[in-house]
N, C-alpha and C positions, 0 to 999 in steps of 0.2 A: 409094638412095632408098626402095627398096620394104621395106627391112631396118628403114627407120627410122618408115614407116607403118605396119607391124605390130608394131611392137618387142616388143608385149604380149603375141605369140602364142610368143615366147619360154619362154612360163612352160606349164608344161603346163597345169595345173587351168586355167589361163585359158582354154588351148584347148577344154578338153574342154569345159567349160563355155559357151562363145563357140558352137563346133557346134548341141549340146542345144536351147539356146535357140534358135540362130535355125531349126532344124527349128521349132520349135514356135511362134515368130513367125510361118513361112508358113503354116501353117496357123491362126493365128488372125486373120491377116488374107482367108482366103480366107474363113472365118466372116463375118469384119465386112462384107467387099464381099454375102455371098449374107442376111445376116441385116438391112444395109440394107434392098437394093433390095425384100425380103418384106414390110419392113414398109411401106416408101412406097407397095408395090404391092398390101395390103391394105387398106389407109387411104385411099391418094394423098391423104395431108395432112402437110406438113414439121411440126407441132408437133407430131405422132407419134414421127419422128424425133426431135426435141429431147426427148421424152421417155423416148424409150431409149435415147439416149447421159446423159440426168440421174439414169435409174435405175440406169446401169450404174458411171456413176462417183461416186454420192455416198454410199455406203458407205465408199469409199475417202476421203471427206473426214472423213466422222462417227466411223471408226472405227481409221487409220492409224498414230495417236496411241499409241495399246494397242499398235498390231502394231511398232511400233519399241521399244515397253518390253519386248516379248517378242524382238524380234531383238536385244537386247542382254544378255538373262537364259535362252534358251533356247537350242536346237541351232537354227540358221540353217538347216541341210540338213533338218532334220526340217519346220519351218515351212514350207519350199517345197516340202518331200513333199505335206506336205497338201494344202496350195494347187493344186499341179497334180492331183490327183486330182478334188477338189470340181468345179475347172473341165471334167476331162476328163467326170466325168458329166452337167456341164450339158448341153455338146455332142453327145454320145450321147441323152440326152433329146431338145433338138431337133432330133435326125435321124429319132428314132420318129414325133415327134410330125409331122413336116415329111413322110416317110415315107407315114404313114397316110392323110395331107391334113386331120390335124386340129389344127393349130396356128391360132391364133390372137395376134393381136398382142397382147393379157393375157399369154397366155405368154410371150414373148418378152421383156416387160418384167420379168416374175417371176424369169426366166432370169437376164438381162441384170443384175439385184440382186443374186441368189446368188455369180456370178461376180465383181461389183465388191467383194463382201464377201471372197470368197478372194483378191482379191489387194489387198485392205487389208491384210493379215496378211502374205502374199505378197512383195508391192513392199520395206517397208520391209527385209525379210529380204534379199531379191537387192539391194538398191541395198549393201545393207552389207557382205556378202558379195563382191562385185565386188572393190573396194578389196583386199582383204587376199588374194587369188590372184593378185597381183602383190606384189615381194620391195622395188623399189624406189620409193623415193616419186617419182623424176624419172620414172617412167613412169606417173604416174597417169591422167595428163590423156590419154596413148594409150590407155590400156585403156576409159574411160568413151567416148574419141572412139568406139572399135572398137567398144565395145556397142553405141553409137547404130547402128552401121553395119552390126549384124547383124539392128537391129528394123526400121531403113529398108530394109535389100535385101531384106527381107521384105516390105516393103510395095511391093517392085515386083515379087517372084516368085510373092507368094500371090492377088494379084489379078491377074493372069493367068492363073495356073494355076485362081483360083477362079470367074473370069470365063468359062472352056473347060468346065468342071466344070459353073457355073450356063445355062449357054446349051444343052449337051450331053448332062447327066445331070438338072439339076436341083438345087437348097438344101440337100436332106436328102446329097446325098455332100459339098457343101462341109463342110458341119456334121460329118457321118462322118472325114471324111478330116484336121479338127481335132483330133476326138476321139482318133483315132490318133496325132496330132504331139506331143502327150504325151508319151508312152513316150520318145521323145530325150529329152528333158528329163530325165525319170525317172532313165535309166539313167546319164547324167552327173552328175545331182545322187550317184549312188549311187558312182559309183566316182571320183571327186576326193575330195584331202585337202583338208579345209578348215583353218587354220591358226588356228583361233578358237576357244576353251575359254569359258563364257559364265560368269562371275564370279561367285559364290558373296555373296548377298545375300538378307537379311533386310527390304531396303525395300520397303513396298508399292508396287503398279502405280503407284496416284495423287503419291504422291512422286517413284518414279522420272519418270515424266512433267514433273512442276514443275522435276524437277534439268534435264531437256533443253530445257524453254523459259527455267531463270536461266540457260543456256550460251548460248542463241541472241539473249537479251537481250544479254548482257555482250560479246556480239563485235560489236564496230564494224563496221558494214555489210552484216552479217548479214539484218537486220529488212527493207532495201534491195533484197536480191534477195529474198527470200522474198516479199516483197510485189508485184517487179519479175514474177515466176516465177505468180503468181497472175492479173493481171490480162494477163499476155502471154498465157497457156491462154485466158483467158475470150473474147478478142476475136481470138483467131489460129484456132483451133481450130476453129468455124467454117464455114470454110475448107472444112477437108475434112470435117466431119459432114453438109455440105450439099448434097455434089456429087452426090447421088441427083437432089435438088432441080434444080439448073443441068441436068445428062444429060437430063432431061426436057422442061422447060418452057422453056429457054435453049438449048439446041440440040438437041430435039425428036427426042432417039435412046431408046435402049433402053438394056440394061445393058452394053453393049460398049462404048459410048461414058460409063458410069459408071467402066467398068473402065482408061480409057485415060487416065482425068482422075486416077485414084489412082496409077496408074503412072509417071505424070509428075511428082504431088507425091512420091513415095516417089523416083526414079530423083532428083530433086533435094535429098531429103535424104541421099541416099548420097554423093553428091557433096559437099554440106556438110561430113556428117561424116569425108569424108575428106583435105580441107583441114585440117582440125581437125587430124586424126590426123598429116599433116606437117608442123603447124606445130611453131615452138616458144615454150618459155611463157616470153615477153620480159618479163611482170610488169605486161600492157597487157590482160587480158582484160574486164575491164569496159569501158572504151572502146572494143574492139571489138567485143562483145558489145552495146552500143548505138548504135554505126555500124551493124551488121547489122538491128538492129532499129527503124531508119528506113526504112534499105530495105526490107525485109518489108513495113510499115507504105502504103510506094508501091505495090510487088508486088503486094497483097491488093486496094486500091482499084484499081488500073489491072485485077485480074480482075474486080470488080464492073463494069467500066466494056465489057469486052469482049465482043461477040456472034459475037466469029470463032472457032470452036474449033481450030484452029492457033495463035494468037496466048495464046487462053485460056490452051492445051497448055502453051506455053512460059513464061507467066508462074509457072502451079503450080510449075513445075520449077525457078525461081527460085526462088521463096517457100518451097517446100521446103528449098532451099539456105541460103537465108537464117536459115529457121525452127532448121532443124540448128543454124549456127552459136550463135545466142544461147541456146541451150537447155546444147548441151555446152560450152560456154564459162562458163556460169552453174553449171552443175552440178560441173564440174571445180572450180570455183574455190569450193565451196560444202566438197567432200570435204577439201579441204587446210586449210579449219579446223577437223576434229575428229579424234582419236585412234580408234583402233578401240574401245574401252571404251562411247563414247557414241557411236558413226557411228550405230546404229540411230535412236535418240532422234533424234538431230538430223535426220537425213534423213527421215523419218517426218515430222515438222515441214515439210520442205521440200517432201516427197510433197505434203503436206496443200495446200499452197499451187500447186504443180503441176499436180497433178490434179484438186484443188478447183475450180481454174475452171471447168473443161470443164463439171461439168455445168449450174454454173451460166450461161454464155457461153452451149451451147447453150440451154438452157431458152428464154431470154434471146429467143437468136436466130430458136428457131422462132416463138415468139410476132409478131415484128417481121415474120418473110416473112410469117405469114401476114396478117397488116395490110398490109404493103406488099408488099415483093417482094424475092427470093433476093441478086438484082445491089443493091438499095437498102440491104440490112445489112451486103455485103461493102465497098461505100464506106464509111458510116461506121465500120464499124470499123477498116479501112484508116487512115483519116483519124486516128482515135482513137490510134491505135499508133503513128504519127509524132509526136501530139502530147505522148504520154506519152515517147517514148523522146527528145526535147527537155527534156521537165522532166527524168528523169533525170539527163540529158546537163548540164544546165545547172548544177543545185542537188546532186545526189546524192555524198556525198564517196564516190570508190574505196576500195574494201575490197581490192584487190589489194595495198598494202605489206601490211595486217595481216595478209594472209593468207600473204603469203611470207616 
């Protein structure tokens, strides 16, 4: 059983790569938990928050597009050299700055830009790169499940660990101790072979680009998740941009009790993704991918509905689970209709739709708490996500034959 939920780590470069990363996942989530709570606790205003999660991901919408015509005409390893470098000097800045005691939420947001802009360039590179450190295609859907499962177990060991750090030490070692989680990253992006020569081509940026969205046009059902993949970020996400929000004013703790609510949604996307990882691909992942995404849809509103943080606890850890499932289910089933030649292009596209929500959902959302209230936008968009995963469900033709 265990042989057939790792299958992926079969492949060495997978592994080594699988490591790097999720070193450097705990560490950018112990960032995200100590680079929150600074800001909520500069401010104490959630549309602060929805603004540095809108500045942090909408480069990644604006400029994704490029960094997939370059993961498909440049060295992929090289692209993510960069990228981790850019970020790791974000992070060392605001440890100076945090450091000193002269940060400022401006900074942060400036920060929070730079870094979204290095992994617009970034993302599309490792999303393409993934795929091709594994040898057979029946092991795809393991290897992306696995990735999820190195960025989720991150998201239950770096908030922890960043939650001890921020309670103990203080912002400026979460941020320090990021900075440092690099260097994995680094040294695995540098010794894996990566099996991908980048093709020799005379077409401009702007063509290559039009060739990856006539691809994503001409595949039936394509357009389906990508659009599915945008508004599920926008209204799921949320979620956990907000739990600074709820920790506070909803169960009236500090940042331990921030740190317990991120632990919960992360210990249940690991759990997701690791269903994923044993399942097998019956040729049904769209329909379960929107079974999962009704649930979520309940999950989300019944935590908007909750004042017990036990109860809360356990819903995250579902919704988590849940969250997992439609994401790697969508994702997997998104890689098996492109060749490595355009994986960049396409997935870039898919990035865009992905991560594009987020900043827009939060923006969105901080605006709404702060009109109404944290628990009044986690119902309706609870409510929102069932009703979309219905339409779906009802009208949307499966793109699972075309894809198999």
């Amino acid at each position: 059983m265990l042989k057939k939920v790792f299958k992926a780590f079969e492949y060495r470069n997978f592994r080594l790569m699988w490591f790097g990363a999720c070193v450097s996942s705990i560490g950018t989530w112990m960032q995200i938990l100590a680079q929150s709570w600074l800001v909520y606790q500069l401010s104490n205003k959630a549309q602060y928050l929805g603004i540095d999660q809108f500045l942090g991901q909408i480069p990644i919408f604006l400029f994704s597009l490029f960094g997939g015509v370059f993961a498909d005409r440049r060295s992929r390893r090289g692209i993510l050299l960069v990228s981790q470098f850019i970020q790791m000097t974000c992070a060392f800045t605001l440890t100076v700055l945090a450091a000193t005691h002269l940060v400022e939420v401006w900074h942060i947001w400036c920060l929070s830009f730079f870094v979204g802009l290095a992994q617009a360039f970034g993302g599309p590179a490792y999303s393409a790169l993934v795929p091709s450190l594994v040898e057979k295609k029946e092991d795809l859907q393991n290897a992306i499940a696995l990735n999820s499962i190195q960025f989720n177990l991150a998201r239950v060991i770096g908030p922890v660990l960043g939650g001890v750090a921020l309670a103990k030490l203080g912002p400026a070692w979460c941020f320090g101790l990021n900075g440092l989680s690099f260097v994995a990253v680094v040294i695995s992006l540098l010794v894996i072979k990566v099996p991908f020569t980048p093709a020799k081509t005379q077409e401009s940026v702007m063509d290559s680009m039009r060739e990856g969205f006539a691809f994503v046009r001409k595949r039936d059902g394509m357009i389906s998740l990508i659009v599915l993949a945008f508004l599920m970020t926008a209204l799921a996400f949320p979620m956990i941009s907000f739990l600074p929000v709820f920790a506070k004013t909803v169960f009236h703790g500090g940042s331990n009790i921030y740190m317990w609510l991120l632990v919960s949604s992360g210990a249940g996307s690991v759990t997701g993704a690791l269903a994923v990882a044993a399942s097998r691909n019956t040729g049904q992942q769209y329909r379960r991918a929107l079974l999962a995404m009704l649930l979520l849809g309940l999950l989300i509103a019944g935590f908007g509905l909750s004042y017990a943080f036990p109860l809360s606890a356990v819903l995250l850890f579902l919704g988590g689970a849940a969250l997992m499932v439609v994401f790697a289910l969508n994702s997997s089933l998104v890689q098996t209709y492109v060749g490595d030649a355009m994986r960049g292009r396409v997935m870039s596209v898919y990035n865009v739709a992905f991560r594009g929500g987020m900043p827009f959902g939060s923006l969105l959302a901080g605006y709404l708490i702060g009109v109404t209230s944290a628990p009044r936008v986690m119902q309706a968009n609870g409510v929102a996500i069932v009703l979309l995963g219905l339409f779906f469900l009802a009208i949307m033709k499966s793109p699972d034959a075309e894809a198999s």
